[in-house]
N, C-alpha and C positions, 0 to 999 in steps of 0.2 A: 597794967598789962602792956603799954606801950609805952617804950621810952623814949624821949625828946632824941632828935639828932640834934649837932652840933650846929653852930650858924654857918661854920665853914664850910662842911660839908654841904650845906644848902643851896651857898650863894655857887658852889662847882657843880656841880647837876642843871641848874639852872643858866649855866653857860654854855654847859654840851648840847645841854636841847636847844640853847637860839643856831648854834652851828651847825648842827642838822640840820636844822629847820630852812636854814639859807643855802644852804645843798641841793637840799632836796627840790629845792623852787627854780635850779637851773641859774643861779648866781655861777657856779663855774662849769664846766667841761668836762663828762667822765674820763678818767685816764682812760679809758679802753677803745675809747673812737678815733677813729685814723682818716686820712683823707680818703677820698674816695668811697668811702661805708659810710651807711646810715650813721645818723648820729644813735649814740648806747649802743650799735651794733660792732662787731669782731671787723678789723681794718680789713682792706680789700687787697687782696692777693695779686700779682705782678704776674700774668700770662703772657704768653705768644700767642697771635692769630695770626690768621689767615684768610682772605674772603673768596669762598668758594666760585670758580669759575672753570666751565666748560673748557675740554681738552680735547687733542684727538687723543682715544683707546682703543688701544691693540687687542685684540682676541688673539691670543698665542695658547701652543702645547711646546712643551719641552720634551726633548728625546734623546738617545743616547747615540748621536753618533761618530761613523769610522771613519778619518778617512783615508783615502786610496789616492794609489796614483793613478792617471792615466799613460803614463811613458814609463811602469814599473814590472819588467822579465827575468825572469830564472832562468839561471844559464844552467844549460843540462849538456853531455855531451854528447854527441852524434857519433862514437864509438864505444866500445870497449878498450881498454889495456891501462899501463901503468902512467903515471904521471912520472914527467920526467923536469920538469922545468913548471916554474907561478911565476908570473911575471910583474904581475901586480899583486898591489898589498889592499886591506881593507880600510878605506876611506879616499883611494885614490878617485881621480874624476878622470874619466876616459872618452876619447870619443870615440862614435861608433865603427868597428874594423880593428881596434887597440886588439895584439895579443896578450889575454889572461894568463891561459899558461897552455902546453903541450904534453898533449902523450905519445908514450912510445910507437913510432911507426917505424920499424923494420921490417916487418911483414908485410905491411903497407909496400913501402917501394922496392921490396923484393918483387911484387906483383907486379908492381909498374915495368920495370925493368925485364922481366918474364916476355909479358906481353912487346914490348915495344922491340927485343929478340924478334920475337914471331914476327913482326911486323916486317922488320927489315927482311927475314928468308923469306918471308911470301915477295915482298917487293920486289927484291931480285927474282922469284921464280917468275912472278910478273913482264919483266922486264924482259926474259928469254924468249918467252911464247907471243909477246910482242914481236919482236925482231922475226920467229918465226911465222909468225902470222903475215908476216911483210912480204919475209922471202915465198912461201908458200903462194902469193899474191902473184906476186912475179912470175914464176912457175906457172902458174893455172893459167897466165896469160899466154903464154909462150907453149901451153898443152903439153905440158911434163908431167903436171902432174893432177887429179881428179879434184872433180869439185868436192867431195865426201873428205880427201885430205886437208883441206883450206878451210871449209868450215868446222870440222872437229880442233885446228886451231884456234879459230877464231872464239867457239865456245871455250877452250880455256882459258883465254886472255879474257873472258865476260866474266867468268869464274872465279881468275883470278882477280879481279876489280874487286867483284863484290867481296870476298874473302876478304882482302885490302881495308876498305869498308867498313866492314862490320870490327873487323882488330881495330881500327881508328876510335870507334864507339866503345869499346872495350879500355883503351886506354885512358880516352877520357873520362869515363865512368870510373875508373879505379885511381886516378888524378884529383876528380873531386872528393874521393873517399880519403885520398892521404892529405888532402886539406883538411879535411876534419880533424886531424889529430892537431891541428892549432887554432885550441878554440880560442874566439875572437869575439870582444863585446857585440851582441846586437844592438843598440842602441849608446849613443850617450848617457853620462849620467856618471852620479855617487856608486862605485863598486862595496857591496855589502861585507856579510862575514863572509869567509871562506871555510868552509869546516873538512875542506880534506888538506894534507900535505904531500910533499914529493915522494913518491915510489907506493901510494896508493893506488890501487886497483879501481878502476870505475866504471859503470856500466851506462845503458843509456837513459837508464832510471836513476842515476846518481845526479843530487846538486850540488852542484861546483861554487857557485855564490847567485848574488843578486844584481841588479845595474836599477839605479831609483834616482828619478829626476824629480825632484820635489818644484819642479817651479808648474808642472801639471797636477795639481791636487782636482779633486772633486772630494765630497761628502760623502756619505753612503747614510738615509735613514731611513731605518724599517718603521713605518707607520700603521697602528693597528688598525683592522680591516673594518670595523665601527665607524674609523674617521678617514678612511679609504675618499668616501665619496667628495670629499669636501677637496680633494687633492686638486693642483691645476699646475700647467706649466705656468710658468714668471710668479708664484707665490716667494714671496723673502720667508730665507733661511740666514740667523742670527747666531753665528759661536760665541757663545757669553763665558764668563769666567765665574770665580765659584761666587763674587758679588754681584754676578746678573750683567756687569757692564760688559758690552759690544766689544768682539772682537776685531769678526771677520763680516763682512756681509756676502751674500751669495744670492740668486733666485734658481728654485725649481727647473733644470732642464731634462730629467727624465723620470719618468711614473712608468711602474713595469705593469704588461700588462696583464699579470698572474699574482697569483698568493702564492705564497713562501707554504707551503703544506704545513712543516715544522712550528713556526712561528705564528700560523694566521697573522703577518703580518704583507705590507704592500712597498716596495722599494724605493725612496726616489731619493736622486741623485741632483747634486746642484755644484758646479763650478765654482771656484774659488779665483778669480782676480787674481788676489795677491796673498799668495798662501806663505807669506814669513812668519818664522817661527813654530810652522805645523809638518810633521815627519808622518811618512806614509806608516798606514796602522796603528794610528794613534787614534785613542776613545776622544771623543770632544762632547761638551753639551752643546745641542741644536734645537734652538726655537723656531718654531715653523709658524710664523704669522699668518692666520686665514682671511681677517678681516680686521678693515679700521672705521670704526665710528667716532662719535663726538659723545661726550659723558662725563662725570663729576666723577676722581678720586678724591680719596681721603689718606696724610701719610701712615705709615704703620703705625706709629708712634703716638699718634695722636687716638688711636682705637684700645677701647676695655672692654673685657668679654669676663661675663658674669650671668652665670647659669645657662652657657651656651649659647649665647645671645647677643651681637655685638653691639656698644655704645661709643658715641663720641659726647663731645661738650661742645655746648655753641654759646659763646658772647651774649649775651641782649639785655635790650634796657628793662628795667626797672624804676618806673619814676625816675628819681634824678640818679639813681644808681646803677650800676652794670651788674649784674649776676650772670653766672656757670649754670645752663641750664645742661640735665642729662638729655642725649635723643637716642630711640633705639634705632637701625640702621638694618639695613639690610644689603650683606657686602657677595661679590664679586669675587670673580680670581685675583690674586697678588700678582702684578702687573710692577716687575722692581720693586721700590719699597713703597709702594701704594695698593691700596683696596680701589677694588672697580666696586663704585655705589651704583646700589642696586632699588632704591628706593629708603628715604626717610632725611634728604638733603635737597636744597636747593640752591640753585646759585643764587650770590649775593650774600649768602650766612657767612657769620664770623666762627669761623671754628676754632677751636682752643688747641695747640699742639704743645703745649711746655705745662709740666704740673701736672697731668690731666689722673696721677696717682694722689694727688696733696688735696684737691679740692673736690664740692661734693655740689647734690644737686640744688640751686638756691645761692649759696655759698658768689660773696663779694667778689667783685675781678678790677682789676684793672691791666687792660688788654692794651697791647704796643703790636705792631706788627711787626712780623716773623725777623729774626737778623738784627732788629734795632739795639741798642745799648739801654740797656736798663735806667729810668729817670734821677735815681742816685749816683751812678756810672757817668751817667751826660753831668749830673751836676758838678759832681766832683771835678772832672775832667777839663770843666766850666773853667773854674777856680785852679 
């Protein structure tokens, strides 16, 4: 029933089992151990840390807002009739009194002219019952002539004064009315669009353009009426761009003190330093800082969410080993690109910010702080 093996075959069987056998008792090194990992255990993976330390943290809202000029008017014109002359173009810079442009005023110093007639007949008729008033003077002394004659003079020389008078007010009033027809910036400043042209018709409800001095900006942001009470003058307001980084800085100088009906929203306005780069009516984001504490962020980058529930990874020892241990955390508003921790860190911990997709809970590390050059990088670089 059984056949003999060969001797050769014998004495080869009997060589593989001493070579196991001397394996297996730790004569050499599994290929699978790396520095830093247990020995038989998977090598220890290359991280970044970080050692968690207190900060100050900002409790911010972000908001949408406008801003405005405070040196920005619509020029409207203070008559009726046609445009006859623009004097300026749109994007000039004017100071205040510059002529924009003119309308038709014939009508206009037709009037003037009218009146300042009348002015001169009445002056001359003025001028007659003076002299009579003189002579009648003379007369009444000398008893030629009644005292009823002298003073019916002398009421029309009163008469004519006043008449005189009242034409002079007449003139001027119709003088400043033919200045209107040359409208003239109110202010300095960047002249806007202009959306009428010559031999348009305008009334007093027409706009003629704009005049905007962008070196007076303020903000304008509607804060909803929930976080109303939290408002104060001197709070920082921050225009961030669309990476959160700081534009503008500004603080709170005016909280209105009514609700917006439409919006339930509450008004506040804040000055602008140095408004470069920012045009009146323009959307901006605005973070309105309420308050700053001290507290532990964690970067974005370094946070995994699984099953709704945020984790980071912390360094720690392990006997002679370093492992990735998971922690559950409890985060905060995104304050930049950091979590405000809210519970499950402490300062001092080594947090894990590089890999934190590649490795798991347990799992070997060998951690470098955050920036450093990787130890086969340094060695190379060595050499």
């Amino acid at each position: 029933m059984y056949r003999l093996m060969p001797q050769c075959v014998v004495r080869a069987l009997a060589a593989t089992v001493a070579v196991l056998t001397l394996v297996s008792c730790g004569s050499a090194p599994p290929a699978g151990a790396g520095p830093g990992g247990p020995p038989g255990g998977m090598p220890a993976m290359g991280v970044e840390v970080v050692a968690m330390a207190e900060s100050d943290v900002e409790q911010s809202s972000e908001f949408i807002g406008t801003v405005k000029s405070r040196r920005s008017v619509t020029v409207q014109p203070q008559v009726e009739g046609f445009i006859t002359r623009i004097a300026a173009t749109s994007g000039d810079r004017v100071r205040a009194g510059a002529v924009l442009m003119e309308i038709d005023a014939g009508r206009q110093e037709a009037a003037v002219a009218t009146l300042e007639a009348q002015r001169a007949a009445r002056d001359a008729d003025l001028a007659y019952w003076r002299q009579q008033s003189a002579r009648l003077k003379t007369l009444l002394d000398a008893g030629a002539v009644s005292q009823q004659e002298f003073e019916q003079a002398a009421a029309t020389v009163k008469s004519g004064e006043a008449q005189l008078a009242a034409l002079d007010q007449q003139i001027r009033e119709q003088k400043v009315e033919l200045g209107y027809h040359r409208v003239l910036a109110p202010a300095a400043g960047v002249v806007g669009d202009i959306p009428v042209r010559v031999g348009d018709r305008v009334t007093r409800a027409s706009m003629l353009t704009t005049i905007d001095d962008n070196q007076g900006l303020e903000v304008y942001v509607q804060v909803p009426v929930q976080q109303a009470p939290d408002l104060r003058l001197g709070l920082p307001v921050r225009l961030v761009d669309d990476t959160g980084a700081t534009l503008h800085e500004a603080t709170v100088t005016f909280i209105a003190p009514s609700v917006d009906p439409a919006t339930q929203s509450v008004l506040a306005k804040a000055a602008l330093e140095r408004p470069d780069g920012l045009r009146n009516d323009q959307y901006v984001r605005a973070r309105v800082v309420w308050r700053s504490s001290r507290g532990l962020t964690v970067p974005l980058v370094a946070v995994t969410r699984v099953n709704g529930r945020f984790f980071v990874f912390t360094a720690e020892k392990d006997g002679q080993a370093t492992v990735a241990r998971q922690r559950p955390v409890d985060l905060g508003p995104l304050v930049g690109n950091s979590y405000v921790v809210l519970k499950g860190l402490t300062a001092g911990e080594q947090l894990i910010v590089s890999g934190v997709q590649k490795i798991g809970d347990g799992m070997p590390v060998s951690p470098q702080p955050a920036g450093a050059a990787p130890a086969s990088a340094a060695a190379a670089a060595a050499k």
